[in-house]
C-alpha positions in Angstrom: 14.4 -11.9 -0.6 12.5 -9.3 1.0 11.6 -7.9 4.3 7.5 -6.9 5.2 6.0 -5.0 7.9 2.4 -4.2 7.7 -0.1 -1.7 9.0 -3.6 -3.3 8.9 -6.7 -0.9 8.9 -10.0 -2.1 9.2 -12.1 -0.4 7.4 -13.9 2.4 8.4 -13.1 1.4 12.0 -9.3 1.9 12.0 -7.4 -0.3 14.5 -4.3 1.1 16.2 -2.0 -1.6 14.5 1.6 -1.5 14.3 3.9 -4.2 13.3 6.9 -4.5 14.1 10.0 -6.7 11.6 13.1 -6.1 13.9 13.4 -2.4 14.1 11.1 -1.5 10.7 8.1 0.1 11.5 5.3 1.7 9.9 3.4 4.3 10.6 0.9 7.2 9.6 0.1 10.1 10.3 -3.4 10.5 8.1 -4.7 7.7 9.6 -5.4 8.4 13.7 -5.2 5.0 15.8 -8.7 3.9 17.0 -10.8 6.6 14.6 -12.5 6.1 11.7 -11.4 6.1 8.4 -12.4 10.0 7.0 -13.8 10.1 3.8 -10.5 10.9 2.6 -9.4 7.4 2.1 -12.8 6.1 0.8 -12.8 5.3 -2.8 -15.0 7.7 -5.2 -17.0 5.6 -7.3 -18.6 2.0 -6.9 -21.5 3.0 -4.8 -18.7 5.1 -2.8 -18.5 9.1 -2.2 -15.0 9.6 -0.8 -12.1 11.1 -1.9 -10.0 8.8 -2.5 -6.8 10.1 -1.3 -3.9 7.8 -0.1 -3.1 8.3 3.2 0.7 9.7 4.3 3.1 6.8 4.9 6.4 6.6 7.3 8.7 3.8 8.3 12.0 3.2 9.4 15.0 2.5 7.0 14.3 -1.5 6.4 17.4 -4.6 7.4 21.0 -4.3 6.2 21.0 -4.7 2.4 17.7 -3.4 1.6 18.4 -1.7 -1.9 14.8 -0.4 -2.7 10.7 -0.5 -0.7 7.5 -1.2 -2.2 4.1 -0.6 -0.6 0.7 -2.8 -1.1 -2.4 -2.0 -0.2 -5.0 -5.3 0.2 -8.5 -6.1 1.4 -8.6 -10.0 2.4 -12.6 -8.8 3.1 -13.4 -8.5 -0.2 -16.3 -10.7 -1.6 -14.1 -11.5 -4.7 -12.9 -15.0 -3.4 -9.3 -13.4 -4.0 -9.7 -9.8 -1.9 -9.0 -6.8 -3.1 -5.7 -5.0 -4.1 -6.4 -1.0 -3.6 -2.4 -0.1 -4.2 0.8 -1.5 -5.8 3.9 0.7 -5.4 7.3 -0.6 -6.3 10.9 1.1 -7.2 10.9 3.5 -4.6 13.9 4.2 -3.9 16.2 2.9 -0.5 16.8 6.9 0.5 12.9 7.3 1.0 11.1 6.8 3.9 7.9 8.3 3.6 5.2 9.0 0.9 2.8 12.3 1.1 -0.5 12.4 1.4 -2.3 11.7 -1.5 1.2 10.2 -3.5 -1.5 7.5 -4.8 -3.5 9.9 -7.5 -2.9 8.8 -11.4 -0.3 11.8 -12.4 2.1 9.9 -9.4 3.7 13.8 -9.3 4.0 13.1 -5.6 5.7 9.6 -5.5 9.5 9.6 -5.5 11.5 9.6 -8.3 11.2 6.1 -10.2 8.8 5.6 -8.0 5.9 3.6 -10.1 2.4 2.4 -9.4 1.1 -1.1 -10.7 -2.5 -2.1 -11.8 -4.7 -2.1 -9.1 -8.6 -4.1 -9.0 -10.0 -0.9 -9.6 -8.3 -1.5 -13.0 -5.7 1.7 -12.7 -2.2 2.3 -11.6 -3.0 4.6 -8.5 -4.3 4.2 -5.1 -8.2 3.0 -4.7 -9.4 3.9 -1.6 -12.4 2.0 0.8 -15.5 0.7 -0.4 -17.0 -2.7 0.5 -20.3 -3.0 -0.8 -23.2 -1.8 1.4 -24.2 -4.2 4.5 -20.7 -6.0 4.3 -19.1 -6.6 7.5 -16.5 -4.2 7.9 -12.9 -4.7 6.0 -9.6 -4.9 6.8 -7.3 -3.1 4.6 -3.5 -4.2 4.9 -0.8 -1.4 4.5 2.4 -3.2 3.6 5.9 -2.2 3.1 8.6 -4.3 1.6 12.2 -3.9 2.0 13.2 -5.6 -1.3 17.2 -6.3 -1.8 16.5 -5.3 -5.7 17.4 -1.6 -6.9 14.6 -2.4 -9.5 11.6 -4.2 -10.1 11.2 -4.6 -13.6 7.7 -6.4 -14.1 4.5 -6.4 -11.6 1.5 -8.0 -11.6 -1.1 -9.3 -9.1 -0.8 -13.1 -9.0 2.7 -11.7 -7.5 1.1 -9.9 -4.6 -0.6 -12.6 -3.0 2.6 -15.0 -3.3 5.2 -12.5 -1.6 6.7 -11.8 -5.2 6.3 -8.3 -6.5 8.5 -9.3 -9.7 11.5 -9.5 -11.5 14.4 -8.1 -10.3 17.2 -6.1 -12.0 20.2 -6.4 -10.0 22.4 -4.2 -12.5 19.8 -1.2 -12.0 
């Protein structure tokens, strides 16, 4: 069982958006309600000259029992047929409630401790910013937070994402 709340983004036209699950809330300071996306959170490669940083990330402690969070990052726009998943973080920890600007780069130095990043389409375990292809409608990307009631998720992978399953817990973590 798990709790989501989601932040959806549209891309490069960023839509004041916050959902609400009971009292869990998300919100972010990088990312200013009804601007556009900076180039700071558009991918650097693909056709794309951003920087790809991932944007700061706050939200309320989750529902009674939550034991750990974990933090998607999806583009249903995406001309793949399946969208686009730009970030997978799992295992962070219940006591956190925020990840820094930029947490999403390769080295993960600024994600909590056991804190880990999954696979994403880009094909690496750290955040992948915006970049639908040129003359593409624009995209909405989906922040999501999970309260999960697992400590630990031991394995990730992204037929999970799109099902509400981010893995296999370990209850004795």
């Amino acid at each position: 069982m798990f709790m989501k709340l989601s932040l959806v983004v549209a891309a490069l036209c960023f839509t004041a958006t916050v959902v609400l699950a009971g009292n869990f809330k998300l919100t972010s300071p990088t990312i200013t309600p009804g601007a556009t996306l900076t180039e700071e959170q558009v991918f650097d490669g693909f056709g794309c000259t951003g920087k790809n940083q991932s944007p700061a990330l706050q939200w309320t402690p989750g529902p009674k029992g939550t034991k750990s969070y974990a933090i998607t990052v999806y583009d249903p726009d995406a001309p793949t047929g399946s969208g686009w998943w730009h970030w997978v973080v799992y295992n962070i920890p219940v006591t956190v409630n925020e990840l820094a600007y930029g947490a999403g780069d390769a080295t993960g130095k600024l994600l909590p401790s056991g804190a880990l990043q999954g696979r994403t389409d880009y094909g690496t375990h750290a955040f992948g910013g915006a970049c639908p292809p040129k003359g593409d409608k624009p995209h909405r990307y989906i922040f999501t937070v999970y309260a999960h009631y697992c400590p630990t998720i031991s394995q990730i992978n992204s037929i999970g994402y799109k099902h509400g399953s981010l893995g296999l817990c370990q209850q004795n973590s």
